[in-house]
Structure formats: C-alpha cells, structure tokens
N, CA, C and O atoms as a DFTB+ gen file, in Angstrom:
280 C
 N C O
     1  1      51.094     -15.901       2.063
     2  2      52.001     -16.807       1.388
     3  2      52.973     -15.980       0.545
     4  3      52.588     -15.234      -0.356
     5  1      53.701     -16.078       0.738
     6  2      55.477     -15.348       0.113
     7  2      55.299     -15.912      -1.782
     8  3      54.530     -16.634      -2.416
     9  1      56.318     -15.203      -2.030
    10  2      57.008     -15.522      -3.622
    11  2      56.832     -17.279      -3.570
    12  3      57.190     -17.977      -2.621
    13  1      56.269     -17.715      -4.687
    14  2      57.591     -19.070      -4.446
    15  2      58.474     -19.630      -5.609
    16  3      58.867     -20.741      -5.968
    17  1      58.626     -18.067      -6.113
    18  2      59.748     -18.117      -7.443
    19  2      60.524     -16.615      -6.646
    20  3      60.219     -15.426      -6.559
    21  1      61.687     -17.504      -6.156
    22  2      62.620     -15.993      -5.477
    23  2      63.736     -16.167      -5.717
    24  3      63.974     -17.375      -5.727
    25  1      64.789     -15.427      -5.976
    26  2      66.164     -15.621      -6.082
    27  2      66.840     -16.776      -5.291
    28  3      67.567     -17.591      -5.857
    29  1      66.456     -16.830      -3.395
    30  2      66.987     -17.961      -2.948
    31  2      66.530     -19.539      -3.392
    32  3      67.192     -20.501      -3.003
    33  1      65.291     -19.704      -4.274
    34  2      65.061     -21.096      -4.414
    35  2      65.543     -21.621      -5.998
    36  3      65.859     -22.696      -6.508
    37  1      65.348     -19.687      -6.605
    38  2      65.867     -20.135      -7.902
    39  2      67.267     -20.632      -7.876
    40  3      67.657     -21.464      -8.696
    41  1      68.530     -19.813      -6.344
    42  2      69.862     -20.617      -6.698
    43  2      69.554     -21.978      -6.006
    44  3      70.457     -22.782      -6.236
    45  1      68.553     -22.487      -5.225
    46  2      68.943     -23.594      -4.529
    47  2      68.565     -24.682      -6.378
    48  3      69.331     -25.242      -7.161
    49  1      67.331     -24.540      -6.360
    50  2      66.931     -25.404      -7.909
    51  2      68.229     -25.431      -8.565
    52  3      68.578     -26.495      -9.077
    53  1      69.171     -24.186      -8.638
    54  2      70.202     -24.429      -9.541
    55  2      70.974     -25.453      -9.120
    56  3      71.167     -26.575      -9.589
    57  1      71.386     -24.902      -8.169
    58  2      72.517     -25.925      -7.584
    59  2      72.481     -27.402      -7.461
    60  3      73.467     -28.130      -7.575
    61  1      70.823     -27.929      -7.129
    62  2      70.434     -29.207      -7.107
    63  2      70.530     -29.632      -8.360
    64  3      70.635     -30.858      -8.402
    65  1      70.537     -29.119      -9.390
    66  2      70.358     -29.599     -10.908
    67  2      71.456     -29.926     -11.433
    68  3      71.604     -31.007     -12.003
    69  1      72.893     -28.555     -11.257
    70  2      74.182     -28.962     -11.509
    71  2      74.742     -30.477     -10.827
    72  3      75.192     -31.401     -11.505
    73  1      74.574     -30.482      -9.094
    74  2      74.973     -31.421      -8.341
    75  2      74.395     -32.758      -9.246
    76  3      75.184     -33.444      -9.895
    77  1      72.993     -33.035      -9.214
    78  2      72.272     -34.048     -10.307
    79  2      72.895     -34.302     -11.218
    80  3      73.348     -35.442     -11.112
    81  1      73.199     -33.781     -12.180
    82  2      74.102     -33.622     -13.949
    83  2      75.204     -34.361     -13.489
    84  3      75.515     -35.429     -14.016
    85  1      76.048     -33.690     -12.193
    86  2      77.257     -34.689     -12.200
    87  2      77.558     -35.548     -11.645
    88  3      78.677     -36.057     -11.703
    89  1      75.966     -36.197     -10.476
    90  2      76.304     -37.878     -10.226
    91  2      75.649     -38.067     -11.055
    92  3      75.803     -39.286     -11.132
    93  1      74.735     -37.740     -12.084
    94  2      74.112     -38.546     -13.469
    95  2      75.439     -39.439     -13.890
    96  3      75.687     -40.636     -13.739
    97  1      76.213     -38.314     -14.505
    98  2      77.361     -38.422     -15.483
    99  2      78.462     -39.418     -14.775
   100  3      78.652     -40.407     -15.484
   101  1      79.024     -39.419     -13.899
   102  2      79.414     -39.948     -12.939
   103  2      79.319     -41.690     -13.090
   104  3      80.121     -42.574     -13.389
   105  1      77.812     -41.631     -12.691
   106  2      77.049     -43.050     -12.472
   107  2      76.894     -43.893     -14.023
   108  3      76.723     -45.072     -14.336
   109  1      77.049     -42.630     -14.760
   110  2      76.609     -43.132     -16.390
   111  2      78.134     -43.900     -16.413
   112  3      78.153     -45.113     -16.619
   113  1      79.461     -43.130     -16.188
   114  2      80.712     -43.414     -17.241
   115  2      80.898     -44.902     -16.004
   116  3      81.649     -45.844     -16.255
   117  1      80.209     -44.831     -14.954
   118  2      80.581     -46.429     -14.346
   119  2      79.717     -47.304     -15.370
   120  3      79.955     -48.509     -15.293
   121  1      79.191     -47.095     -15.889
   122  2      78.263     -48.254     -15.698
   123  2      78.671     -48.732     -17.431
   124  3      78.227     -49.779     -17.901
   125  1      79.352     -48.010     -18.044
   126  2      79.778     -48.179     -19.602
   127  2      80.833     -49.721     -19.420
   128  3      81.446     -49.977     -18.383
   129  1      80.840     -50.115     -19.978
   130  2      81.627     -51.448     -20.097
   131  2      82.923     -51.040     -20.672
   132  3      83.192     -50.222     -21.552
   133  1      84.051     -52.234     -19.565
   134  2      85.320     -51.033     -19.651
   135  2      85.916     -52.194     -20.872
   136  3      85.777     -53.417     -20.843
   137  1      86.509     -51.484     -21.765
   138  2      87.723     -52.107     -22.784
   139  2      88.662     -53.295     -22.095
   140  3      89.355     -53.107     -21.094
   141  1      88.569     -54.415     -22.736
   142  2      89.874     -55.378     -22.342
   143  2      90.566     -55.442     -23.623
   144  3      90.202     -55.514     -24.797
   145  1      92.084     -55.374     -22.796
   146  2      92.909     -55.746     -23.788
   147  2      93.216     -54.739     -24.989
   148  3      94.331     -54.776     -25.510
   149  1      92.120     -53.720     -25.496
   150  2      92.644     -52.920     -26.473
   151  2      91.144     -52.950     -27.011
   152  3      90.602     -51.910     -27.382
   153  1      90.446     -54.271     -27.040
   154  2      89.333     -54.019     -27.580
   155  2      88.026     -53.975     -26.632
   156  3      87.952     -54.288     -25.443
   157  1      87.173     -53.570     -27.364
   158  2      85.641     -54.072     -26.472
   159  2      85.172     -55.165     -25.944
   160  3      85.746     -56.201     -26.279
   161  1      84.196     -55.253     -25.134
   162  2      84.196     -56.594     -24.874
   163  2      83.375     -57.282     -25.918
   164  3      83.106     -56.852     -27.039
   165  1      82.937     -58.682     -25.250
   166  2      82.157     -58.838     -26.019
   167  2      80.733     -58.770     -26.461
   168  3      80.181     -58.840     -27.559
   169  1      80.261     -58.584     -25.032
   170  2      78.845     -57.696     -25.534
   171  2      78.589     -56.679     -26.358
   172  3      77.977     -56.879     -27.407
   173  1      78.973     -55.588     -26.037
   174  2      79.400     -54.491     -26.970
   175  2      79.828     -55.281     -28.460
   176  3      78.883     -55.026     -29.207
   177  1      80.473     -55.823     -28.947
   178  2      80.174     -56.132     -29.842
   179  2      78.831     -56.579     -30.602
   180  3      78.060     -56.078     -31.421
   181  1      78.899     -57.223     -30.226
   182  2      76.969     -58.481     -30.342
   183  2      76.185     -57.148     -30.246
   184  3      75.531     -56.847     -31.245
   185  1      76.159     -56.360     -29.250
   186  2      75.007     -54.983     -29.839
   187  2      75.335     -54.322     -30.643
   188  3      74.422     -54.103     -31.439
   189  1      76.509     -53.705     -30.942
   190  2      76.868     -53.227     -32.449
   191  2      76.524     -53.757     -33.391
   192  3      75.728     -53.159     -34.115
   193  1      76.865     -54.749     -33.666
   194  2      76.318     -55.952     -34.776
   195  2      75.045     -56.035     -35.183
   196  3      74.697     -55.912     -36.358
   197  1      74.072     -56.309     -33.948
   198  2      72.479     -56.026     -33.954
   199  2      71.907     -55.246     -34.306
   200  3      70.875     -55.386     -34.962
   201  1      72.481     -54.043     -33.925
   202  2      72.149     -52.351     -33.845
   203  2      72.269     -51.858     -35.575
   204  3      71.680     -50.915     -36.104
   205  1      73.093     -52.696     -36.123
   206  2      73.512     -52.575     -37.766
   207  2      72.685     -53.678     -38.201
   208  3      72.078     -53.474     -39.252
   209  1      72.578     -54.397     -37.844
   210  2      71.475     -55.517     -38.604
   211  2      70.081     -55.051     -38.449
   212  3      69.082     -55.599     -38.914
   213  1      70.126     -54.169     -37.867
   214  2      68.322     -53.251     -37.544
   215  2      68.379     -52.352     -38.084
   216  3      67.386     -52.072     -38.755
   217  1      69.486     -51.452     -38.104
   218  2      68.802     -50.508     -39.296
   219  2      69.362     -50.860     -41.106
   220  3      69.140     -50.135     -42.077
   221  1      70.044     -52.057     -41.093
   222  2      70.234     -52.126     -42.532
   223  2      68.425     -52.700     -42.733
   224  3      67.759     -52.188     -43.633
   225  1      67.867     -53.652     -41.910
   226  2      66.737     -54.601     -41.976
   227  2      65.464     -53.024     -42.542
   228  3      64.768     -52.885     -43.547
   229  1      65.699     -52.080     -41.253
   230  2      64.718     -51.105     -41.932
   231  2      65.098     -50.503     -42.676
   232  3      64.155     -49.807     -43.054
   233  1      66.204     -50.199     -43.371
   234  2      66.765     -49.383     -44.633
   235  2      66.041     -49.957     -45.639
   236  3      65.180     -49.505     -46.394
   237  1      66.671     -51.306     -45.484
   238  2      65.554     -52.038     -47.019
   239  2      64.211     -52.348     -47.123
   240  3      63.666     -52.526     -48.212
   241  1      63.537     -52.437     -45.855
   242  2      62.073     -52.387     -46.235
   243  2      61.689     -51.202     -46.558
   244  3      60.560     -51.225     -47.047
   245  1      62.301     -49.831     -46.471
   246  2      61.830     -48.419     -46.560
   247  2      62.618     -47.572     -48.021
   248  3      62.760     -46.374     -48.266
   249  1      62.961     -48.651     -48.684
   250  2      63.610     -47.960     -49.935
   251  2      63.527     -49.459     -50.935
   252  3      64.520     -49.737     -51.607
   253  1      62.277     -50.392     -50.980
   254  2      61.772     -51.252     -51.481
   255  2      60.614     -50.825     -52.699
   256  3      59.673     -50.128     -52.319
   257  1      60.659     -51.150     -53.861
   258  2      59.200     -50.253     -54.631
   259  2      57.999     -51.165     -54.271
   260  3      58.079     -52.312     -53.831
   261  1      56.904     -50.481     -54.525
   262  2      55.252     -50.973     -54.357
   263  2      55.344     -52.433     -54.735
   264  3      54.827     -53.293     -54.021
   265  1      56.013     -52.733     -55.877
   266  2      55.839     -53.960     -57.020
   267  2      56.419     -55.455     -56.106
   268  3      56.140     -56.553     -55.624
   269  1      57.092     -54.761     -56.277
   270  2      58.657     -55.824     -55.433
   271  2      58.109     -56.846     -53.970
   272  3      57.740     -56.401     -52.883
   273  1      58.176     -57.831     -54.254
   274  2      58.062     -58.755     -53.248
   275  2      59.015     -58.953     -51.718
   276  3      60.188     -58.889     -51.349
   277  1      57.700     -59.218     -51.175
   278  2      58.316     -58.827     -49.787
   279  2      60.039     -59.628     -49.149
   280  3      60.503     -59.305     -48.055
C-alpha cells in the first residue's frame, strides 16, 4: 500500500476545497434576499427587529441584581 498523504492528493484535496469555497459562496450570495426599491424587504426587517428584541431581552436579564424582581 503506497503513501496516502502525497503531493498528487494533497493538490487534488486542494483544489476540491477551493472549487467547494466558491460554489459555497456562490450559492450563499443567491440565496440572500435581494433589496427592493432601495430598501430591504420585508422579512429582513421582522428578523432584524427580533434579533434586537433577543439580545436587548438577554442584556437585561444578565445585568439585573440578585434583589430585583423578575
């Protein structure tokens, strides 16, 4: 049984990994929700919104004292 860490598989691994990275990236920037009009849509909004209403929600339970009612 041969190497099976050799220069030819280490460039093939490479190459498969670069090729990967850029239909990742590719497939990622389709799938982003495109701008109308100037602004976002409206989903993207409604998760922004959420996304800030969750961490203000854990900000204040985590900077609340012992005493202080829930």
């Amino acid at each position: 049984m041969g190497k099976v860490v050799n220069k030819r598989n280490a460039v093939v691994g490479w190459l498969a990994l670069a090729v990967g990275k850029r239909v990742a990236k590719k497939k990622a920037r389709g799938a982003v929700p495109a701008v109308e009009g100037g602004r976002p849509n409206k989903s993207a909004i409604a998760t922004g919104v959420a996304a800030l209403g969750t961490v203000l929600l854990f900000w204040r339970k985590r900077h609340r004292s012992p005493g202080e009612p829930a």
